[in-house]
C-alpha positions in Angstrom: -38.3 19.5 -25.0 -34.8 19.3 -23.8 -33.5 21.9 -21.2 -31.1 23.1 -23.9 -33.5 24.0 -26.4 -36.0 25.8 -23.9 -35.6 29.5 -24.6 -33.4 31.7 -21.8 -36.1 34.2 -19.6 -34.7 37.1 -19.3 -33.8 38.6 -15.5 -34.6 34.6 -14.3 -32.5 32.6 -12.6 -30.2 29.6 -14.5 -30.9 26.9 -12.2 -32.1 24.2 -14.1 -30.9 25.5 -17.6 -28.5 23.8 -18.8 -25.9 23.1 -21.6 -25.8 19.6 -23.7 -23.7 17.0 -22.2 -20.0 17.8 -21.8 -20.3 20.9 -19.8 -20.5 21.4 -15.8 -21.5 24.3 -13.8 -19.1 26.0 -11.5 -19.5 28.5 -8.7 -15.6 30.4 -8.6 -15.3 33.3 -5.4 -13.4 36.0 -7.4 -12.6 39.1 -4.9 -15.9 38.0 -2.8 -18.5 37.7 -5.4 -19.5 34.4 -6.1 -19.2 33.6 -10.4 -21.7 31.0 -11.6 -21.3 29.8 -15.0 -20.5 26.5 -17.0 -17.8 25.4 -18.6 -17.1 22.7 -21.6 -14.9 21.4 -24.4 -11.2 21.6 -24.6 -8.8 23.9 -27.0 -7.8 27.6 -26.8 -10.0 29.1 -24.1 -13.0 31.8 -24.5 -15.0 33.4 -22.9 -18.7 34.7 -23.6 -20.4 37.5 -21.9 -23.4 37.7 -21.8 -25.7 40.3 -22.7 -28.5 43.0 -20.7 -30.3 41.7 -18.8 -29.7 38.2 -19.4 -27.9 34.8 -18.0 -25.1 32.8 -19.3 -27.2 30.2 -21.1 -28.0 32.4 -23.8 -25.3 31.1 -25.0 -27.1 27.4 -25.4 -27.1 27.0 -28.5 -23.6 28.9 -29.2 -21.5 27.0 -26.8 -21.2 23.5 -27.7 -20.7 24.2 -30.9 -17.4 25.9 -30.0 -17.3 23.3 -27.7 -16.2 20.8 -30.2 -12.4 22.4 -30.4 -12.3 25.3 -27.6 -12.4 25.2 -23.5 -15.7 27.2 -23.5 -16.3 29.3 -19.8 -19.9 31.0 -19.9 -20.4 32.8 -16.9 -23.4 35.1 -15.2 -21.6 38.6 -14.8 -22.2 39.7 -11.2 -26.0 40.6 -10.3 -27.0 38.4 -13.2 -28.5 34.9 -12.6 -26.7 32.6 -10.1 -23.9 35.3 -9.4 -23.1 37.0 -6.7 -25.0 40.4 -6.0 -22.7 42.3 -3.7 -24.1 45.6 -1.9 -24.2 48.5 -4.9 -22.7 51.1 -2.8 -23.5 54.8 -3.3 -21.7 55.2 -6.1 -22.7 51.8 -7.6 -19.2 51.1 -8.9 -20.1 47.4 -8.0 -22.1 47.3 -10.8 -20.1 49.2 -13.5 -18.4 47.3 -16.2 -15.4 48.0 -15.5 -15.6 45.5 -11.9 -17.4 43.2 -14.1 -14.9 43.0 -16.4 -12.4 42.5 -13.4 -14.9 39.6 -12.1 -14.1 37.9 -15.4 -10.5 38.2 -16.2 -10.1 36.9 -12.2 -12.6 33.7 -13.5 -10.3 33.2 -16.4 -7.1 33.1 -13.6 -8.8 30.9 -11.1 -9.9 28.4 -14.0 -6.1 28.9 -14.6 -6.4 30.7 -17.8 -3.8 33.2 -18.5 -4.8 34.2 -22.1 -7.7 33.8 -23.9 -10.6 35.3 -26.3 -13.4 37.1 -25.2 -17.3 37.0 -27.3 -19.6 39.2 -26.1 -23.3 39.9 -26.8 -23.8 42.9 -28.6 -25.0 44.7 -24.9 -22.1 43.5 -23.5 -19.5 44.6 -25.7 -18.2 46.9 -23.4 -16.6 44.5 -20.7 -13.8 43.4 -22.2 -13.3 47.2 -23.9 -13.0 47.9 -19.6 -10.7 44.5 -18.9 -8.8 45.9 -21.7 -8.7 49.6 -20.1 -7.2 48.6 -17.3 -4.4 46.9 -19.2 -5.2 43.6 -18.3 -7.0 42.4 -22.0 -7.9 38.8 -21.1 -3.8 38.6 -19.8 -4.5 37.7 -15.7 -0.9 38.4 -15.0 -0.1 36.3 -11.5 -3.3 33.5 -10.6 -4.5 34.6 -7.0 -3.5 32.6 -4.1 
């Protein structure tokens, strides 16, 4: 069986998961967590989100098929996967949606995407509603650095 058919575990770790040919993994620092994802193809940019709990190669069989005529950027949201798991914090604010949605619009800019469309698993929905909140809707404004 090849790697990109074997089914996603949920709560596992990616390594050794990994899309067909065409896409490469990436680890990005956004704001001091670490993003690990993949990303593939070339055309308009989107990115998927994942869903609860799972990893960005739930998206296996989804991705290179968009592939084919978008830039595709599937990522583990922080404390998922390969991602970064910073402390939680009393509040756990680390953890809400609204700083993963931050984590991703900050990928987008550091993979130098300004604009771009945003899939999300049904469970995950909700992050780019918070990107969105905080007027920022898949626009990065000014790249870091």
């Amino acid at each position: 069986m090849n790697e990109a058919d074997r089914p996603c575990e949920s709560g596992t770790s990616s390594a050794g998961l990994t899309f067909r040919t065409g896409f490469h993994t990436f680890d990005v620092d956004v704001d001091g967590v670490r993003i690990h994802g993949r990303v593939g193809g070339s055309g308009p940019p989107v990115l998927l989100l994942h869903g609860f709990p799972q990893t960005h190669p739930a998206w296996r069989y989804v991705a290179p098929r968009l592939a084919r005529d978008h830039t595709v950027v599937a990522a583990d949201l922080r404390g998922y996967g390969d991602s970064g798991k910073p402390p939680a914090g009393p509040d756990h604010s680390a953890y809400g949606k609204r700083a993963m949605a931050a984590d991703q619009v900050g990928l987008m800019a550091r993979l130098g995407f300004d604009r771009f469309a945003a899939v999300a698993d049904a469970r995950a929905r909700t992050v780019p509603t918070r990107a969105y909140d905080r007027g920022r809707s898949g626009d990065a404004g000014p790249r870091p650095g």
